[in-house]
Every structure is written in C-alpha cells, then in structure tokens.
C-alpha positions in Angstrom: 30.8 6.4 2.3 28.7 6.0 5.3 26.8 8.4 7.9 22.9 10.5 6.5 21.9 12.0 3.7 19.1 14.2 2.6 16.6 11.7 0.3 14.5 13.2 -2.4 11.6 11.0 -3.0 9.2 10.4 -6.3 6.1 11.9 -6.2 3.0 10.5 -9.0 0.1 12.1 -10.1 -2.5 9.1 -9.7 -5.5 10.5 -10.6 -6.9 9.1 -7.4 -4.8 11.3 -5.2 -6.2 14.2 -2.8 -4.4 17.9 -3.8 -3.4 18.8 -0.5 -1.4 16.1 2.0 1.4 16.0 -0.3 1.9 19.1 -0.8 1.6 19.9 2.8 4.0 17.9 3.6 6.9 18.5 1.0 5.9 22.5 1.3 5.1 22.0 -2.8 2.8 24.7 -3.8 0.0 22.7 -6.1 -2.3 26.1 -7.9 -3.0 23.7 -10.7 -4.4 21.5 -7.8 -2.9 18.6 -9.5 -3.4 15.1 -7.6 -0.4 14.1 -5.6 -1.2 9.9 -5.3 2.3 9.2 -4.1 5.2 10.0 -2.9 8.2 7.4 -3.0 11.2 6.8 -1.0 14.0 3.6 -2.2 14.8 1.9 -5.2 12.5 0.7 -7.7 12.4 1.2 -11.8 10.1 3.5 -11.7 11.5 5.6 -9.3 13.9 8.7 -9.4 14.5 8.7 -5.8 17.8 11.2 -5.2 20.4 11.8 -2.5 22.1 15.0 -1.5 25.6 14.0 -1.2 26.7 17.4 -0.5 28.7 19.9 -2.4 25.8 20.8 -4.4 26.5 16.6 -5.6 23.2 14.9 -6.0 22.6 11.5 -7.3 20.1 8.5 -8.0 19.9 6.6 -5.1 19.7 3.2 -7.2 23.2 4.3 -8.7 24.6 5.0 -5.3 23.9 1.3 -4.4 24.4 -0.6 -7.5 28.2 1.2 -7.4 28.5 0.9 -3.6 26.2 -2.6 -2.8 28.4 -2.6 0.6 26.2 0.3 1.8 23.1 -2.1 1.8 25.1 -4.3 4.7 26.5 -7.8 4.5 23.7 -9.3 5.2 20.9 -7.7 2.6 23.7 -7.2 0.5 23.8 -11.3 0.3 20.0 -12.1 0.3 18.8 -9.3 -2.0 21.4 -7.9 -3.7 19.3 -4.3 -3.8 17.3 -1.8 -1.2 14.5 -5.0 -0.7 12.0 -2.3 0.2 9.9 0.7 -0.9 8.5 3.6 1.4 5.8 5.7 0.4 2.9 8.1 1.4 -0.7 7.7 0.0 -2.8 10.4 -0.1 -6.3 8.7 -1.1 -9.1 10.2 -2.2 -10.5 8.2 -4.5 -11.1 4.4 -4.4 -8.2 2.3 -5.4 -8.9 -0.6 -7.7 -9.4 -4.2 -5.9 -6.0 -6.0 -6.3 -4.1 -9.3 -4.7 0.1 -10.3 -5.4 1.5 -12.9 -6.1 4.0 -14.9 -4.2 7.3 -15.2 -4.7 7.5 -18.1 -6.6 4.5 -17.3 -8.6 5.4 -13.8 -9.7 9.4 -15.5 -11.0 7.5 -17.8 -13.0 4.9 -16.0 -14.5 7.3 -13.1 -15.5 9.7 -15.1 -17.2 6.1 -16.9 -18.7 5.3 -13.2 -20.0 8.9 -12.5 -21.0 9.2 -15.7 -23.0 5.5 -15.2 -24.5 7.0 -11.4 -26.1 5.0 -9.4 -23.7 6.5 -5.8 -23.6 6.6 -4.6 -19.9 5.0 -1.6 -21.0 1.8 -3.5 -22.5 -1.2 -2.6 -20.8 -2.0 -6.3 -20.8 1.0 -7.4 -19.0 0.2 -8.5 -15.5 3.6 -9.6 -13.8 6.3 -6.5 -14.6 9.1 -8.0 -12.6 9.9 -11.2 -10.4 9.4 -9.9 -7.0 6.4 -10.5 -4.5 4.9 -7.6 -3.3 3.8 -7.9 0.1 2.8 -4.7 2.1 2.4 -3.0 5.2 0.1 0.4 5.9 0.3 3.0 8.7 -2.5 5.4 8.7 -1.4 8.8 8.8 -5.6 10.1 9.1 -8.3 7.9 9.5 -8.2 5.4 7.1 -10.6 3.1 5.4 -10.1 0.0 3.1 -11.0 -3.4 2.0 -9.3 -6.3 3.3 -10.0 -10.3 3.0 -13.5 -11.9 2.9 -15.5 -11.5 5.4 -15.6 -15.1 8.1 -18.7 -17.3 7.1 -21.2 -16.1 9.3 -21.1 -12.3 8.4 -21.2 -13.5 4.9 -24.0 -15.6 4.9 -25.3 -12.7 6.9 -24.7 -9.8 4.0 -25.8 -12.3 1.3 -29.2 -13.1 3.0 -30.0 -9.5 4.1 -29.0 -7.7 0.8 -31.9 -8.4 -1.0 -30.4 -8.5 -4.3 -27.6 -10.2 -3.3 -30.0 -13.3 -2.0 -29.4 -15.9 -4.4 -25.4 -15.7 -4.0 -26.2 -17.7 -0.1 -27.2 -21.3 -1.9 -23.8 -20.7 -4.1 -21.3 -19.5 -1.5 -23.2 -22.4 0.7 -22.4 -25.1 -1.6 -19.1 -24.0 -3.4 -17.6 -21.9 -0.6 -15.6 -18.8 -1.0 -13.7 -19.7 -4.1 -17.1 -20.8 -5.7 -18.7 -17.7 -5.1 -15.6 -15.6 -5.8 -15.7 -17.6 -9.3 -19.1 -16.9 -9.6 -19.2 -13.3 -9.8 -16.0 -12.7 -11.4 -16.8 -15.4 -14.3 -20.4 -14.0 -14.6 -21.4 -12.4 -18.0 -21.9 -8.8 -17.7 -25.8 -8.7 -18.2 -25.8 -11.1 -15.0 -24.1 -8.6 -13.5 -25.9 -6.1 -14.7 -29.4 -8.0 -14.0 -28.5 -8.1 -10.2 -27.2 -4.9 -9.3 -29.3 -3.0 -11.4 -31.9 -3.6 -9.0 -29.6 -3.0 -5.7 -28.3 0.1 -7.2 -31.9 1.6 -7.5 -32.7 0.5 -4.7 -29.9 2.4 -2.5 -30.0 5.7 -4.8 -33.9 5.6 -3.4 -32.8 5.2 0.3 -30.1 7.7 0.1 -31.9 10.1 -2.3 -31.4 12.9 0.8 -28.4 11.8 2.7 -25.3 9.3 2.6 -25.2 6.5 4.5 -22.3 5.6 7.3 -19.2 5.1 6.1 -19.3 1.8 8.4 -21.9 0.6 5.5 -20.6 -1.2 2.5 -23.7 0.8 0.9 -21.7 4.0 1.4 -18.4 2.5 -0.5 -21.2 1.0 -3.2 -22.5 4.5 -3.8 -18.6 6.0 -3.9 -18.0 3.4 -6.4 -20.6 4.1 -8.6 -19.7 7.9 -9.2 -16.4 6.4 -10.4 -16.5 3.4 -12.2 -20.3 3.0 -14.4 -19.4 2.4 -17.8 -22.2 2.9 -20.3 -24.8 1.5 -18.3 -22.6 -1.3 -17.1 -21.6 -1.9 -13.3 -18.1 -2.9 -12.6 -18.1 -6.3 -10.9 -16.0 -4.9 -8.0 -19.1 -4.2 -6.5 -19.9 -7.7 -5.3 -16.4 -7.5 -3.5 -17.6 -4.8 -1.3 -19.9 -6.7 0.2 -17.9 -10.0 0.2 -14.6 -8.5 2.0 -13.9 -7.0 5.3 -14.8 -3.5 5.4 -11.8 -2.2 7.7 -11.8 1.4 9.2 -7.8 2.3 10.9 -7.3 5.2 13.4 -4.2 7.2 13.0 -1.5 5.1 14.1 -2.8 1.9 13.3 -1.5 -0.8 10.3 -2.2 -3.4 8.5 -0.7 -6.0 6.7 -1.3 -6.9 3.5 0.7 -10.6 2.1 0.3 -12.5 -0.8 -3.0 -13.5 -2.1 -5.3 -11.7 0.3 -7.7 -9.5 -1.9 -7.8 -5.6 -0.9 -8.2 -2.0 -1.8 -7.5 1.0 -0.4 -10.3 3.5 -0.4 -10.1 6.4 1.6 -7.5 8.3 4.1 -3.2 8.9 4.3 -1.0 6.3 5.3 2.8 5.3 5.2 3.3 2.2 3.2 6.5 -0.1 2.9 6.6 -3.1 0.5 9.0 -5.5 -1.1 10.4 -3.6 -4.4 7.4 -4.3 -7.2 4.9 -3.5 -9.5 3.3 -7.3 -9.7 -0.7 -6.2 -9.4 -3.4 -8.5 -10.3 -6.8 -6.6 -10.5 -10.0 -7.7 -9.5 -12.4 -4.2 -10.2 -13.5 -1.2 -9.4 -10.8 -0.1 -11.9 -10.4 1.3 -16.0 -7.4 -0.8 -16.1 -6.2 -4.4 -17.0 -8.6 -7.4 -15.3 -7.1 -10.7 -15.9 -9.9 -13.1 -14.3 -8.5 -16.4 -15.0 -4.8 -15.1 -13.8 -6.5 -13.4 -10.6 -7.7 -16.2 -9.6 -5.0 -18.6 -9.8 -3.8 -16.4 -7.4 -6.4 -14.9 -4.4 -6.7 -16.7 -1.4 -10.6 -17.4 -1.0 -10.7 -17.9 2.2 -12.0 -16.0 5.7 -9.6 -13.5 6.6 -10.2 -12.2 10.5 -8.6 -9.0 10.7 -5.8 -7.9 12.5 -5.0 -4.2 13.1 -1.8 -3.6 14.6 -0.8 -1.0 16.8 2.9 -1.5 16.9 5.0 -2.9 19.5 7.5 -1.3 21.9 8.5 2.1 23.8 10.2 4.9 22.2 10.4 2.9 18.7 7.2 1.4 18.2 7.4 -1.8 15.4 4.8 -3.1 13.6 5.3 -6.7 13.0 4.7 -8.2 9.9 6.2 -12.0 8.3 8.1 -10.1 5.3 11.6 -10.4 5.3 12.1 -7.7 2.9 11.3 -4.7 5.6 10.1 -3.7 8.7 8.8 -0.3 9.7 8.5 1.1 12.9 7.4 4.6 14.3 8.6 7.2 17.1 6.7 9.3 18.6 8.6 11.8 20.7 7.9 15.0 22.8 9.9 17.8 22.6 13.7 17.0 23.4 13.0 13.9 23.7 16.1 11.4 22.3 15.9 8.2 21.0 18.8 6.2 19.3 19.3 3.2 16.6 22.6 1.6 14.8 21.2 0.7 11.2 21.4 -2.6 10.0 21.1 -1.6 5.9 20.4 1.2 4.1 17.7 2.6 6.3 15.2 5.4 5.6 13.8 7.9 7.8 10.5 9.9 7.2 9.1 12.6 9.3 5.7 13.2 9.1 4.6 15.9 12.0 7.3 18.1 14.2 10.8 19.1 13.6 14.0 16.1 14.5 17.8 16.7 14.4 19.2 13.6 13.5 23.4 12.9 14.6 25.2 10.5 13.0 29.1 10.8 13.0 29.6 14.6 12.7 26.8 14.9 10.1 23.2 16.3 11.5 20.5 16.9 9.6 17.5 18.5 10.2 13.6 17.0 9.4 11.1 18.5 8.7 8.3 19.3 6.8 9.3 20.4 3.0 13.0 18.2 4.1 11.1 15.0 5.6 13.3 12.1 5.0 16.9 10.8 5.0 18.7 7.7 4.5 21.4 6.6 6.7 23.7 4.0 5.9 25.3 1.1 8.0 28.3 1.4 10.1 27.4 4.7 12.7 25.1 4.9 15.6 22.1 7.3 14.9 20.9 10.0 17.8 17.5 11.6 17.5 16.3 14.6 19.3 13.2 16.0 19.1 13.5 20.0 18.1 9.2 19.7 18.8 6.6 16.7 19.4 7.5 13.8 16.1 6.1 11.4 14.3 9.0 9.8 12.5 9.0 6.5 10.7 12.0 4.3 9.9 12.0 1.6 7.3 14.7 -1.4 7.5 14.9 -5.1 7.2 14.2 -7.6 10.2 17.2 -7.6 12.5 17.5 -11.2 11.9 18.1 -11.2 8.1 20.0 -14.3 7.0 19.9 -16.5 9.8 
C-alpha cells in the first residue's frame, strides 16, 4: 500500500467555535448554526479520522497504521511507533481557557501517578489523559489574536503600576518575581480576587459604557472575558493573566509556537495547528472546567517570554521552524499552474485551505479542494503539485532528520 488517499477528518462542536469557517470549508451546510470548534486530521483516541481507500472501501486511519506501521517510514516507525502528530483547524470565536503542557517526562510520570491513584481517564478531575507532551505550533488562517508567555520585566512593572487596581501586585512581582506573583494570584482566596477586580471591572464598564476599546488593549480581552466566564458574582482569576502575558496579534500567514510550560490561550481568529498526539492540558482560567493550581504550577514556566512570530522559511514550500521532533508544518502558496514537488518522509498530510490543487503521486491524482481539502500520502512515491487556481496548501510531516 503506498501512493494518496482522500482523508476525512473529525470535526467537534466546542462551544467556543464560530458557525461558519468550518463549514465553508468542508462545504457542510450548518442551519442549526451549530459551533464547528475543530476539525482534526491524524491519529489520536479521540479521533475518527477516515481514509478513502477506494472501491467504495473506507477505513480508520489509526487501523490503517497499527495493521500497516511500515507506512509511517522506518524512521518514525522506530522513534514513535504511531502518526507522532495531529493537524487541525480552529475556528475561534470565543476565548479559549488559559492552559500550559507538560513535558515529556512530566506528563509519563504523572499519568502513570493518576493511573496508579484509580483515576478514570474520563473523570473530569483527571489532568494528564495520556503520556505524551503536547507541544504545538499555529498558522493563522485570519487575523488572529492570543495570549502567549509573560510579558519581559519592564512592560510588566509597566501594566502593574498603571492599572490602578492592579498597583499593589509591583512590590510582589518586585520581590518574588514572576513565579511569586503567578503564585500569588492563582493561590489567592476568591474574595481577594474578587476585592481587586471588583473595582477594575467597574472601572472599565464606566470607560467603555459607549464604545469598546482596541483590541491591542488587554481591557478589550478583560471585557470579552467577562461576558463569558462571571460566576455568581465571582471573577475568574484568569483575568490577572491578561494583563501578566503577552498580548500577541498574528496576520494571516504568520505562526507561533507554543512548547512546554509556556502559559497561553487562544482567543480570537482561524488557524492551522499541528501538535504532538495528546490531550495533556493543565488549566489556569478563564474556563468552567478542571483548574488544578498546585499541579499547574509545578508545571508553567514563570518566566519572560519575548515573542517570536514566524513567517516561515523558504520558496515554493515555506517551513515554519519549531524544536518538536514530533512534526513540522510548512505551507505553499502557488499561482495558478504553478508546480511544486516533495518525496514524503512518513505518513504525511496535506490540507488545502483556499484554491483548487491536483496532486500526482504514482498513477493516482487527486483533486483538493474545498468540501475535499486534505489527503494523506504515504512514503515511498514522489508527490507532484499543480495548481488548478491560486493555493494555500499546508503539509504536516516529521523533521527530515528524525533519528539521527
């Protein structure tokens, strides 16, 4: 078995997901206006991903593998033993809880911790859900905005001394640092919470009683926040982390990567994401889920974090660069018959997300496009592209030096 294949992906319902960009682009009529969140492409237990075989044959693409592991290539075949990576599209249009993963090493230990303690994977308590780390990488598909990292010392002194309420946070993240004033907050008993931002909450509905401010402003992302996640008069501590992190706004085209321990959330916008296969997600607010403080911590990296937007690297196939061994995801762009060629390495998936492509590989071609946007070719047989209009295609793989 070797050559392409049409790949059905996984969509979810997140309640957080926009009704429209999904459906757009799988040609999915939504009249309930249901929210498409995600849509997934690989292997992962909680994904149904399927591949046309032909013949009116389709099957699981994680039973496709486990029966055929050569397909995955010597190489990944040796180091992972499974499709290392997951490719999805976000369609955002609510805020995404604050979260951080865990290394490697950490999330193997702490599952087996939860295993051993009787925790059922299922529980809503249950923080690690497999043994993987789960570092990721984002392309935005639209403009794109999210949280990512503190902020570097000066603009945090800076927000902590010119938010009023926020004012007597400085002398503690002077003393103690990042990790004491990450503590701080998170620790804090909720009247404290409530006792601070109470007052900085009034204090911006009263500003922006006619009009919203920038989205540049944290206050704008503070105000989103509050329409979601107020409980009972209570004010979710994710709040402080607005102000604390790096408030990052992406162009189309640009990415970001995400690895272990650096706090972030997603909060408005489409992308294309790849990450290592897991569920391992430590919250840290602006959520009605799970919040495991003590765990969290163990875990975030409290440091500065100076951002670093990538572009992507190269000519026709454009790579953004990240230190993950489990993937790598790169982009063409191509005018109208333009070509472009690649010999896969693994299992490699293709997903268009603007044009039409004909993709050759042996005597198989397969048309992209939207309502049929991905494929997955296997190892073994040069790929040719050509461009049927202008593309955007994305193609997720492993670094070409796996193993070495």
């Amino acid at each position: 078995m070797n050559g392409a294949y049409r790949l059905f992906g996984n969509i979810k319902h997140y309640d957080w997901g926009g009704i429209s960009f999904i459906p757009s682009l799988l040609k999915t009529a939504n009249a309930q206006k249901l929210p498409f969140a995600e849509y997934w492409l690989g292997v992962h237990a909680n994904d149904n991903c399927r591949i046309d075989l032909g013949g009116n044959r389709i099957a699981m693409l994680k039973d496709i593998l486990m029966d055929n592991p050569s397909l995955l290539g010597e190489a990944v075949k040796k180091q992972f033993g499974q499709l290392p990576y997951l490719l999805k599209v976000l369609d955002v249009h609510k805020m995404l809880s604050i979260q951080v993963h865990p290394d490697k090493e950490a999330a193997a230990i702490n599952f087996e911790r939860e295993n051993s303690n009787g925790i059922p994977l299922d529980a809503p308590n249950r923080n690690y859900k497999d043994a993987n780390h789960k570092p990721e990488l984002m392309v935005a598909l639209s403009e794109f905005w999210l949280l990512h990292g503190f902020k570097p010392p000066e603009e945090m002194a800076d927000i902590l001394m010119n938010v009023t309420a926020l004012r007597e946070l400085l002398p503690v993240f002077l003393q103690f640092g990042y990790e004491g004033l990450y503590k701080h907050v998170m620790e804090m008993p909720q009247p404290e919470v409530n006792r601070i931002l109470s007052p900085l909450i009034q204090n911006l509905s009263e500003i922006y009683k006619t009009e919203l401010p920038d989205k540049y402003l944290e206050d704008y992302w503070v105000l989103k926040a509050l329409e979601q996640f107020t409980h009972h008069e209570d004010y979710d501590r994710g709040i402080f982390s607005i102000y604390f992190f790096n408030l990052v706004h992406l162009e189309k085209g640009e990415g970001i990567y995400q690895p272990a321990g650096v706090p972030h959330a997603y909060l408005e916008g489409q992308n294309v994401e790849i990450m290592a296969s897991s569920d391992n997600v430590l919250r840290g607010g602006l959520t009605n889920k799970h919040i495991d403080v003590p765990e969290l911590l163990k875990h975030v990296k409290c440091e500065p974090t100076y951002v670093q937007i990538l572009e992507g690297e190269g000519d026709l196939e454009k790579i953004y660069s990240s230190l993950a061994p489990d993937f790598r995801l790169s982009v063409y762009e191509l005018n109208e018959n333009d070509e472009a060629g690649f010999r896969p390495v693994t299992a490699e998936i293709v997903l268009l997300t603007e044009g039409s492509i004909q993709l050759h590989c042996n005597t198989t071609v397969i048309k992209l496009e939207k309502g049929h946007p991905a494929a997955i070719i296997f190892p073994g047989e040069d790929v040719k592209l050509i461009a049927a209009s202008n593309v955007v295609l994305y193609r997720a793989t492993v670094p070409v030096n796996i193993g070495e």
